[in-house]
Backbone as JSON Lines, residues from 0, in Angstrom:
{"i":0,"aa":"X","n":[9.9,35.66,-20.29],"ca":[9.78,34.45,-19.51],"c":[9.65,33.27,-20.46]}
{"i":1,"aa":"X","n":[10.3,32.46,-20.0],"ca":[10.15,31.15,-21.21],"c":[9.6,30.18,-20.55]}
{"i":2,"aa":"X","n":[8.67,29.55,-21.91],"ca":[8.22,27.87,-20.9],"c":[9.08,26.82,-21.1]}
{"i":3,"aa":"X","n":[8.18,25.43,-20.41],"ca":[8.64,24.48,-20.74],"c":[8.46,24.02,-21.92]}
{"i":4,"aa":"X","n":[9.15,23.29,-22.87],"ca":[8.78,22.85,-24.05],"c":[7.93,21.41,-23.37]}
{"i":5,"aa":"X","n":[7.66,21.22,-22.0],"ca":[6.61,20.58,-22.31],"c":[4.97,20.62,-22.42]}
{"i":6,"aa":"X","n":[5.27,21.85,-22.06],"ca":[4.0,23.01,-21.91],"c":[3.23,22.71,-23.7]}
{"i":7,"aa":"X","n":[4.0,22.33,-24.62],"ca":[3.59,22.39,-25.94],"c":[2.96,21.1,-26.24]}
{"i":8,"aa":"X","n":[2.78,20.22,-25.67],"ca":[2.09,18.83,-25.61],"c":[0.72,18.99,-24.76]}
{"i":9,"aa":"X","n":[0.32,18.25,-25.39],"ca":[-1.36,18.02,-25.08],"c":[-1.23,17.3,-23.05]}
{"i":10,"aa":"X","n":[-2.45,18.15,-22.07],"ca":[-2.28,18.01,-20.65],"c":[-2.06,16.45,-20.68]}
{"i":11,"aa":"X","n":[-3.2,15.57,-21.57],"ca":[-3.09,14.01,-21.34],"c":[-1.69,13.33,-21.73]}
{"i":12,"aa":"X","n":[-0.82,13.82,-22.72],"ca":[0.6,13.62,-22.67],"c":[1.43,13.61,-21.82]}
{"i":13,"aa":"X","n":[1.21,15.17,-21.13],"ca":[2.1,15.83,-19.96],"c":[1.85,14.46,-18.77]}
{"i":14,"aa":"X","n":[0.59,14.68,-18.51],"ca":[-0.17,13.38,-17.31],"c":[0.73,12.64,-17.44]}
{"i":15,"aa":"X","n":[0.45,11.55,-18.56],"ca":[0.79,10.09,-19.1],"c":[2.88,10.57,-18.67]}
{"i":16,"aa":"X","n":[3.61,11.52,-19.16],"ca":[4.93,11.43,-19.01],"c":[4.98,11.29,-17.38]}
{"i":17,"aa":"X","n":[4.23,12.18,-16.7],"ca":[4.86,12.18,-15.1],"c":[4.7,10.89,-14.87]}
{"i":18,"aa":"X","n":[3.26,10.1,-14.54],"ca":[3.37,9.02,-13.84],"c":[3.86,8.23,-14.68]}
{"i":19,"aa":"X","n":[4.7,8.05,-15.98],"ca":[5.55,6.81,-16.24],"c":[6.62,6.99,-15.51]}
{"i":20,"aa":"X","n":[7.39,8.68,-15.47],"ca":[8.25,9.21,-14.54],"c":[8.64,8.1,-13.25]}
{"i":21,"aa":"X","n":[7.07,8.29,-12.51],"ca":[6.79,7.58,-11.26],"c":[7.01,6.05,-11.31]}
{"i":22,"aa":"X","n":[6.49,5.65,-12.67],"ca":[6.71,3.96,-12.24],"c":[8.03,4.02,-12.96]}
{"i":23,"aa":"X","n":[8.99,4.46,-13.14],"ca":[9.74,3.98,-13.88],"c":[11.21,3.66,-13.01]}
{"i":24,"aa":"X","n":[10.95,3.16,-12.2],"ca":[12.1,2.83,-11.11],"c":[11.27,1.19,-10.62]}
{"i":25,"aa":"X","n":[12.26,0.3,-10.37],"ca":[12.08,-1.18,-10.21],"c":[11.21,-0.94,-8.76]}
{"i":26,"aa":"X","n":[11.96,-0.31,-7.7],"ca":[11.25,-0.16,-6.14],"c":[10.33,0.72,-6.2]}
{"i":27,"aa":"X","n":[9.89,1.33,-6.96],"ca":[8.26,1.7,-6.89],"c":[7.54,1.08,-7.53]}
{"i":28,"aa":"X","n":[7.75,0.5,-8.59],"ca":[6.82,-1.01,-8.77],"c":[6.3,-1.87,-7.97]}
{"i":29,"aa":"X","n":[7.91,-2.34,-7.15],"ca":[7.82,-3.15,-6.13],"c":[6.99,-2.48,-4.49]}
{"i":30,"aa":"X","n":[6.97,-1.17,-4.51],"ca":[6.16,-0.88,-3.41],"c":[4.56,-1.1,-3.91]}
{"i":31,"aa":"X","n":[4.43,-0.85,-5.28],"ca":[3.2,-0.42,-5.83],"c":[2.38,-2.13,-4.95]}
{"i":32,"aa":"X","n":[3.22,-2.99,-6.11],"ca":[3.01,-4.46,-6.23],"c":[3.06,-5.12,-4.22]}
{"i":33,"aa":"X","n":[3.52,-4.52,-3.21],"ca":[3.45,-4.74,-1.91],"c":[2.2,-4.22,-1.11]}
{"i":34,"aa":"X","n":[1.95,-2.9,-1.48],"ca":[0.73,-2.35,-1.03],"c":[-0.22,-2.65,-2.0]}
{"i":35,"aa":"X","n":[-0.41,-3.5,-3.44],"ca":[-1.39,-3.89,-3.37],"c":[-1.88,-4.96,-3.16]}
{"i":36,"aa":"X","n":[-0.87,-5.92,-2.95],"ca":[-0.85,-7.45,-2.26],"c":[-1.36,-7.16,-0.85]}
{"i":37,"aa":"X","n":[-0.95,-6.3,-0.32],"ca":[-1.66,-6.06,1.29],"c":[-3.0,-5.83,1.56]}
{"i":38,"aa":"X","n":[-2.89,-4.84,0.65],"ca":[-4.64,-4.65,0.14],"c":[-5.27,-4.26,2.0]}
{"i":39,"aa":"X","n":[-4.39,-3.3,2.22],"ca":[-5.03,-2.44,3.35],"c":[-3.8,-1.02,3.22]}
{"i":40,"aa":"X","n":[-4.07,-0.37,4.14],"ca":[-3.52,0.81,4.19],"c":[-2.3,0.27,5.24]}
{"i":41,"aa":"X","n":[-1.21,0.36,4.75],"ca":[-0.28,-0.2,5.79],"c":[0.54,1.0,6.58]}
{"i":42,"aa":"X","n":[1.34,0.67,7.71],"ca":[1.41,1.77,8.28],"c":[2.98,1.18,9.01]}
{"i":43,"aa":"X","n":[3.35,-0.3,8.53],"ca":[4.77,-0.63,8.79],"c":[5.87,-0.14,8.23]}
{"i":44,"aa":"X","n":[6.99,-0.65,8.38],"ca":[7.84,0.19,7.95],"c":[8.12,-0.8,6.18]}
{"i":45,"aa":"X","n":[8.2,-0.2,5.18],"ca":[7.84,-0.84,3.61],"c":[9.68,-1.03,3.26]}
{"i":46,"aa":"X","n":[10.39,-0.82,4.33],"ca":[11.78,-0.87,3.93],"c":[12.58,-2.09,4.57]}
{"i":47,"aa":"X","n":[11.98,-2.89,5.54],"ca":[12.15,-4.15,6.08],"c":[11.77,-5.02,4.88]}
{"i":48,"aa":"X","n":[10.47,-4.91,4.2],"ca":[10.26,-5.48,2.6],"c":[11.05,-5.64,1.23]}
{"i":49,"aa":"X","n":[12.26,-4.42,1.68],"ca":[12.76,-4.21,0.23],"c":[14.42,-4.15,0.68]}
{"i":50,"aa":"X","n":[14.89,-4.51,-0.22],"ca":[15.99,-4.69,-0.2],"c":[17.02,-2.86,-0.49]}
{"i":51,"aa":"X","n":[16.03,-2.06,0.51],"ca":[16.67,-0.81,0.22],"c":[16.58,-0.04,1.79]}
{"i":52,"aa":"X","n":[17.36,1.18,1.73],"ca":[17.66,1.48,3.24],"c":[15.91,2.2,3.4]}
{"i":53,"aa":"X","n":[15.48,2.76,4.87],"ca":[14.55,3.4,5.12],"c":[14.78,4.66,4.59]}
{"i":54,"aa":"X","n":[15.62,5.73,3.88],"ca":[15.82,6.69,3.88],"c":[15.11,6.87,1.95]}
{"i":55,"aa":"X","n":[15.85,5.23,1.35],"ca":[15.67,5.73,-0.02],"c":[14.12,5.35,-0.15]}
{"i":56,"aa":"X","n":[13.49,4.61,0.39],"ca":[12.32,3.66,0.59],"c":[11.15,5.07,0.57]}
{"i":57,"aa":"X","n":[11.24,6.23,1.81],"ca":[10.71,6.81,1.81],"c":[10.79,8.03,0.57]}
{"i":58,"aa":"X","n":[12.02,8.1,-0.04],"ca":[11.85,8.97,-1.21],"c":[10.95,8.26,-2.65]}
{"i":59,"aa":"X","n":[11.0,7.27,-2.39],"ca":[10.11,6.69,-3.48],"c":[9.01,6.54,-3.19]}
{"i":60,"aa":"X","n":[8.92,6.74,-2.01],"ca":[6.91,6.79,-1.58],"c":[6.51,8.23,-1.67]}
{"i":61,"aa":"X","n":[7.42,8.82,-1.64],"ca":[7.3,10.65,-1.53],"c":[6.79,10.49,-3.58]}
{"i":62,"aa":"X","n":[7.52,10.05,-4.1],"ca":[7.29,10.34,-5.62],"c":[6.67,9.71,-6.03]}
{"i":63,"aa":"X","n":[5.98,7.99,-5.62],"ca":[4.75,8.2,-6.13],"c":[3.52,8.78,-5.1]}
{"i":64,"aa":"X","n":[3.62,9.44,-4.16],"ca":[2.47,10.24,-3.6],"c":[2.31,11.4,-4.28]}
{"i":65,"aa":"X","n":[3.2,12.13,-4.71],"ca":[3.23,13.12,-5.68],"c":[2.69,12.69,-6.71]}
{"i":66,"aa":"X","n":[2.88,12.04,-7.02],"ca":[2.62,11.39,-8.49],"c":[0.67,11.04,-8.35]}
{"i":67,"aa":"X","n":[0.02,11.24,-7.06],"ca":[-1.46,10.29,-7.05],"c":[-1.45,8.87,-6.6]}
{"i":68,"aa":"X","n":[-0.26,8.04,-7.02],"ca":[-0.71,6.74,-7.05],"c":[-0.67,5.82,-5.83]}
{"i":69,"aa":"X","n":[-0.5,6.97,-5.03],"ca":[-0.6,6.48,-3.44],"c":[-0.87,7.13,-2.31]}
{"i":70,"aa":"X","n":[-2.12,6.89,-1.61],"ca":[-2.35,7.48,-0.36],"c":[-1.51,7.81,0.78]}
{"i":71,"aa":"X","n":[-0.84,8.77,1.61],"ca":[-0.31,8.62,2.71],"c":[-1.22,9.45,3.76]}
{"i":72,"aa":"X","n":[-1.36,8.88,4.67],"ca":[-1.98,9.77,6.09],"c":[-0.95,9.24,6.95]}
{"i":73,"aa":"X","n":[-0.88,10.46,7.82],"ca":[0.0,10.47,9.18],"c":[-1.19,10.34,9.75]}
{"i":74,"aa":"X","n":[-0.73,8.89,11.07],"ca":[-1.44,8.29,12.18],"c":[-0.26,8.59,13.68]}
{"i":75,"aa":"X","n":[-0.28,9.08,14.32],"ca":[0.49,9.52,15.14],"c":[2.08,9.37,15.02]}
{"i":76,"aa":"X","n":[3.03,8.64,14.86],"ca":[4.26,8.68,14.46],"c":[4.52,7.98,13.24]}
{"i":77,"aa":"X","n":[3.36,7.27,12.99],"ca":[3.51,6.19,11.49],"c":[2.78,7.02,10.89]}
{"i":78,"aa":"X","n":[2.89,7.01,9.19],"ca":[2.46,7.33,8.02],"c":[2.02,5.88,7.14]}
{"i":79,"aa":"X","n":[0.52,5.73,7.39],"ca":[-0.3,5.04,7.01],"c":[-0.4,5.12,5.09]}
{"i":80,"aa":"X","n":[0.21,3.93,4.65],"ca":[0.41,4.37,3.24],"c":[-0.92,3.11,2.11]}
{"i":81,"aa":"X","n":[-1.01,3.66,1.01],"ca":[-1.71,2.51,0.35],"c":[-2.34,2.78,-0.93]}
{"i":82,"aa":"X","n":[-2.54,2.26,-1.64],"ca":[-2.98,2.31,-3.02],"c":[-4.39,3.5,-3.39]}
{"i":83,"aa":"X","n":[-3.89,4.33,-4.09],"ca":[-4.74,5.04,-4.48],"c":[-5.71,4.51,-6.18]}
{"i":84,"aa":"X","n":[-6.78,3.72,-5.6],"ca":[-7.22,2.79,-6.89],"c":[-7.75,3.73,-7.44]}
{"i":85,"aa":"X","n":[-8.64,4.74,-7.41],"ca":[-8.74,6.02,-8.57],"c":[-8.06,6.23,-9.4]}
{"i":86,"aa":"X","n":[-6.94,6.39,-9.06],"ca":[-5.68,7.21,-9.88],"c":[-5.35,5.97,-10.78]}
{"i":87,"aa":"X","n":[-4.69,4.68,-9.83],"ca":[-4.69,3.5,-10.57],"c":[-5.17,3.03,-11.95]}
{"i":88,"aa":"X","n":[-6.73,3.33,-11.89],"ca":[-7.87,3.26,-13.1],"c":[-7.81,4.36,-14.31]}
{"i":89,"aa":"X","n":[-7.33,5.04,-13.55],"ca":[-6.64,6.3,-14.04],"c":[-6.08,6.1,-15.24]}
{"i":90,"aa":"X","n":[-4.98,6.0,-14.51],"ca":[-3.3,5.59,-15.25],"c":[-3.7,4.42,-16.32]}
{"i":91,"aa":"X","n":[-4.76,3.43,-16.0],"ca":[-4.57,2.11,-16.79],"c":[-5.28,3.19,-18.29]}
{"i":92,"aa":"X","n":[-6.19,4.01,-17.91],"ca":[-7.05,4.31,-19.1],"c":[-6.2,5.11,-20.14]}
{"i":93,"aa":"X","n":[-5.1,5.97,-19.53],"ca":[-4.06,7.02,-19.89],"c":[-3.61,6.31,-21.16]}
{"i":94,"aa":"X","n":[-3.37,4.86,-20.48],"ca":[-1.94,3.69,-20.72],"c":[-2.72,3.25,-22.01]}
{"i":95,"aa":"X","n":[-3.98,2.71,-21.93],"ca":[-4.99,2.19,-22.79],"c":[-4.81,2.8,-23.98]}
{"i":96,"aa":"X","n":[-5.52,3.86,-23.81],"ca":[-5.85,4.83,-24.76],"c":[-4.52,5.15,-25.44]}
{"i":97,"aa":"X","n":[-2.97,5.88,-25.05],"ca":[-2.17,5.97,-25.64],"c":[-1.55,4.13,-26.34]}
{"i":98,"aa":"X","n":[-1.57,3.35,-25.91],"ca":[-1.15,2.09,-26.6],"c":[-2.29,1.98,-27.7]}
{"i":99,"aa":"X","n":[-3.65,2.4,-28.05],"ca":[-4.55,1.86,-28.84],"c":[-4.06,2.6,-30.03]}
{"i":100,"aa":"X","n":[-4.04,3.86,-29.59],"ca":[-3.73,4.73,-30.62],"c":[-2.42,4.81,-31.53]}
{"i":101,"aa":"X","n":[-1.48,3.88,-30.42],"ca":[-0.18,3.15,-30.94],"c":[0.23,2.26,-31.67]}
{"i":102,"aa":"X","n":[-0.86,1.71,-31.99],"ca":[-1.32,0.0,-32.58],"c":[-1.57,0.51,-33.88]}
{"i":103,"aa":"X","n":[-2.64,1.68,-33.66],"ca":[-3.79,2.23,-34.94],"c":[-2.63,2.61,-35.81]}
{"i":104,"aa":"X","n":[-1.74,3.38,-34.92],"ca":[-0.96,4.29,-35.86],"c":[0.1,3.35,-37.0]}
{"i":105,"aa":"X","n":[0.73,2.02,-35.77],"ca":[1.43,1.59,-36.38],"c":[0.87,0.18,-37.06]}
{"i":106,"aa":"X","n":[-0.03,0.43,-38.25],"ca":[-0.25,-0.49,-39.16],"c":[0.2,-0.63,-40.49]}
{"i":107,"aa":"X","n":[1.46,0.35,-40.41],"ca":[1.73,0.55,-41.96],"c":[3.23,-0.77,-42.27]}
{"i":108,"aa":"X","n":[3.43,-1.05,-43.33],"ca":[3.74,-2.05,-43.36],"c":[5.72,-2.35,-43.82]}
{"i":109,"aa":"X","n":[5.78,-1.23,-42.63],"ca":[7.77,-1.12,-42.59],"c":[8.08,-1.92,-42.0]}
């Protein structure tokens, strides 16, 4: 049985690759940056907002819900969506910590 060669990187690496994975598309930014301007759990449709159909709208809420960085609950036919600020604080510390150590590293003088 073989692994992944990403199995050979440290879990906080693995972490840090998925959710850049997740933000790394312009319309999940832009959902990120909508639900947190709303700053409630919204439950409209987030594809009247974006300049994308309802079909692709919901695959990008599917991947960052996978991803943590967003709550969804089903409320009777709507799916009540919204910022998961845990994860959020999360991610910033992931982000932190790998950029500090990025800085440290790169002080040599090429």
């Amino acid at each position: 049985m073989s692994t992944s060669k990403a199995e050979n990187f440290s879990q906080e690496l693995q972490d840090l690759a998925r959710i850049n994975k997740a933000l790394s598309h312009p319309a999940r930014l832009a959902i990120i940056i909508y639900l947190a301007e709303k700053n409630i759990c919204f439950s409209g449709n987030i594809a009247l907002e974006l300049p994308l159909s309802r079909t692709t709208v919901t695959q990008h809420l599917n991947e960052l819900k996978e991803a943590g960085i967003i709550k969804g609950e089903i409320n009777g036919k709507n799916v009540c969506y919204c910022i998961n600020n845990d994860a959020l604080l999360n991610i910033k510390k992931l982000i932190d910590k790998f950029l500090n150590k990025s800085i440290d590293l790169a002080a040599c003088n090429c």
